[in-house]
N, C-alpha and C positions, 0 to 999 in steps of 0.2 A: 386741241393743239392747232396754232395757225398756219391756216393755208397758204403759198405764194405760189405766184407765177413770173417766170420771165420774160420780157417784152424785148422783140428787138426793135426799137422806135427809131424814124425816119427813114425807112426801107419797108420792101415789098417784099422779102427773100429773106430768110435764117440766114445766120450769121453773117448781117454787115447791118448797116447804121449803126446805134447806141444802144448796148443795152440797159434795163433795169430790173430788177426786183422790185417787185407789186406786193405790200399785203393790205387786204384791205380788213379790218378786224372790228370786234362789235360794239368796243368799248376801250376804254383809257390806257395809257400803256404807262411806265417808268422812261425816262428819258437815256437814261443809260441802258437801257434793255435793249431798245430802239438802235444807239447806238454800237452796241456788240453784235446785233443784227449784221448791220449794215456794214460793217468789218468780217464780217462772217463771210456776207457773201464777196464783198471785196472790188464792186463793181463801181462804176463814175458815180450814182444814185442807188440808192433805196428809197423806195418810197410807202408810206405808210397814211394809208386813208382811213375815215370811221365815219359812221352817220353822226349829223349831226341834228339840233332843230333849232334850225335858223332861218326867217323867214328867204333869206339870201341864198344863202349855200344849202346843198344836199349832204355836203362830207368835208371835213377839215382834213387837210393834204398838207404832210411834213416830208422834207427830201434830206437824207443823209448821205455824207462821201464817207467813204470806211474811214474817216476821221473825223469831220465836221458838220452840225447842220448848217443845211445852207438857205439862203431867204429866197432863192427862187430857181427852181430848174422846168424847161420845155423839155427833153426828152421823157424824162420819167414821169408829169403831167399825162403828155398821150400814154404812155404805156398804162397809167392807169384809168384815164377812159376808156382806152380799149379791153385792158380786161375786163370793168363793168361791163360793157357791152359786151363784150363776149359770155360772160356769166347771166346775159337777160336782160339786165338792169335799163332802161329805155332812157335814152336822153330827152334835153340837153343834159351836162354833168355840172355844177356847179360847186367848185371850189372854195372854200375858206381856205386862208395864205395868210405866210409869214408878209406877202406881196400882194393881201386884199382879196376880192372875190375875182377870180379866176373860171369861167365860162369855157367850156367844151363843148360841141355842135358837132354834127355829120351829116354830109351833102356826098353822097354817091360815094360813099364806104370811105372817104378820106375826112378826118378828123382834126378840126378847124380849132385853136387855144386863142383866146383873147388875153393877149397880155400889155401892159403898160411898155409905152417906149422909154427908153434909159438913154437918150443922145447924149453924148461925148461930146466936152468942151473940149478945146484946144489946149493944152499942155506943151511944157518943156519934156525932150528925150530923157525920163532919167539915166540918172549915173548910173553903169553897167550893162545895161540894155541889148544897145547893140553889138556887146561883146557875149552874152549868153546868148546871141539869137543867133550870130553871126552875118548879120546884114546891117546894111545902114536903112533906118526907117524914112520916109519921105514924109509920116507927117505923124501924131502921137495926138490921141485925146483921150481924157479920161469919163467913161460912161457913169452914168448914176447910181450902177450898182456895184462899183469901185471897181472895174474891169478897167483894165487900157489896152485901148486899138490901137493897132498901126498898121498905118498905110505904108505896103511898100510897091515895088515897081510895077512888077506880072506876075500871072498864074503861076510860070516856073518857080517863082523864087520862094510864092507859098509853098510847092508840093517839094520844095527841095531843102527846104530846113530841116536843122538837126542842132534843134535846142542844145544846149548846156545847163541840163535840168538843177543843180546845185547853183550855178550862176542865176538863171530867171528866179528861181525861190529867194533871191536874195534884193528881189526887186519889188517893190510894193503895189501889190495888184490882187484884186481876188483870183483874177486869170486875167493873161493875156492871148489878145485876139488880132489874131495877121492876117489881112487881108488884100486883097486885088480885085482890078476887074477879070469875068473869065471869058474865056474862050466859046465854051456849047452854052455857058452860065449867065449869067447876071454879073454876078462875083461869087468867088471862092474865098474860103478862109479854112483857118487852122485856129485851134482853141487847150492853151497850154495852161497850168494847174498847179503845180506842185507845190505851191502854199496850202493848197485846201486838200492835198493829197490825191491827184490827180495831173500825172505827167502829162497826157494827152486825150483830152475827150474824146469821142469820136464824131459824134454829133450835138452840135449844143444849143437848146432851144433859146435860153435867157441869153445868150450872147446877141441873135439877131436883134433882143430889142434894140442894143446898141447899132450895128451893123445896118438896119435897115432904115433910120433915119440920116445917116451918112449918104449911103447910096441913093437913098432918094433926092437929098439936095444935089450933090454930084451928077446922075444920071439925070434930074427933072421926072422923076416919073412915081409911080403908089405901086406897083405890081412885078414883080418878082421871081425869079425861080433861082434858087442859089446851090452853092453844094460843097459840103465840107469837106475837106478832101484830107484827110486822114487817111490809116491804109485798110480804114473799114468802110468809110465813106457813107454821105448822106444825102439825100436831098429836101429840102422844103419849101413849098409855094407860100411865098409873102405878099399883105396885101395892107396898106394903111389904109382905112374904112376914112371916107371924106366926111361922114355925119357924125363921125367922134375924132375929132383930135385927142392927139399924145395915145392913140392904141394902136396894137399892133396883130394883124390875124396870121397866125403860123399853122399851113397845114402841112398833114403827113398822115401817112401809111404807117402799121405797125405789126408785128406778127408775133405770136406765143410760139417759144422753143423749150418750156420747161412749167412741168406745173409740180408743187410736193409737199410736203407737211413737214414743217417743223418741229422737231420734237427738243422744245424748250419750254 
């Protein structure tokens, strides 16, 4: 029967960042299996690794929301390098992805994801918007992984929203992502869901692809420290690598708060 573990990724401490569910298994699964998993456990991610032989990749990595797979998620990515590592397994990790090969590294216990940026063109506010967020947005783009950003004024107005979660589902976004600059931060954001069955993230890796090519035209600068401010909260150190354009290095901390068997 299959092992998991739970990861609470982008934190140093049990219970705050994101968590996930890890299994990593030996061989092929049903996609609907995968799926009732990941509703099982009911978490923003499941994610489900396997060896693979590729000269590329070590393991083919799929991420589920207790309703959707989804083509790319950063938190549940580190929770599962980190539990390889933690089970022995020696890096770097290398990832096969709905989102291509996907790179894990570790530099002084903190674990480094190379992912593709997703910059956001400029868009019109859709219709509804501002009225499920309850703010007026200052500026609205749509990122390449059909996410929409929005810029709005400060840190307060991120840490003080209170979606109208039936309104925002009704707006065409795989998630929406609200941001500002911050205060102790870089910039803060908030990362809402409820199309793909996910009211509120806590930490979300594939949003900074979007987020961190904004900020860096904005700010002028490649290096980062940001922090999602959810009421679990997160932090990640961002870095765009000047000898590869269009990539993006997301590091973070992660901690095991549950390991168990399946018995399915």
């Amino acid at each position: 029967m299959p092992e998991y573990t739970v990861v609470d990724a982008f934190t140093d401490r049990p219970l705050a960042g994101n968590p996930a569910a890890v299994l990593v298994l030996d061989d092929t699964y049903p996609d609907e299996w995968a799926q009732g998993v990941a509703a099982e456990f009911n978490l923003s991610e499941t994610a489900f690794a396997r060896p693979v032989d590729d000269e590329d990749a070590d393991y083919e990595l799929r991420w589920f929301t207790p309703s959707v797979e989804i083509d790319l998620c950063g938190h549940a990515t580190l929770a599962t390098a980190h539990t390889l590592r933690e089970r022995g397994v020696p890096g770097p990790y290398r990832f096969t992805t709905r989102s291509g090969i996907l790179p894990v590294t570790s530099d002084e216990g903190m674990l480094w994801m190379d992912f593709p940026t997703k910059p956001a063109t400029p868009a019109e506010v859709p219709e509804g918007l501002a009225a499920a967020l309850g703010i007026e947005p200052l500026s609205v783009g749509r990122g390449g992984t059909g996410d929409l950003l929005v810029e709005v004024a400060d840190e307060a107005t991120v840490r003080g929203l209170a979606p109208d979660m039936t309104a925002l589902a009704a707006v065409e976004a795989r998630v929406v992502i609200v941001t500002a600059p911050g205060k102790e931060y870089d910039f803060v954001s908030r990362v809402f869901g409820p199309r793909v069955g996910v009211t509120e993230d806590p930490v979300t890796g594939s949003a900074h692809t979007v987020l961190v090519p904004f900020w860096a035209e904005r700010l002028g600068r490649t290096e980062f420290l940001a922090h999602q401010a959810s009421a679990r909260g997160g932090d990640l150190q961002l870095r765009l690598p000047e000898d590869r354009p269009g990539r993006v290095l997301i590091g973070g901390s992660a901690v095991s708060v549950a390991h168990g068997t399946l018995h399915l």
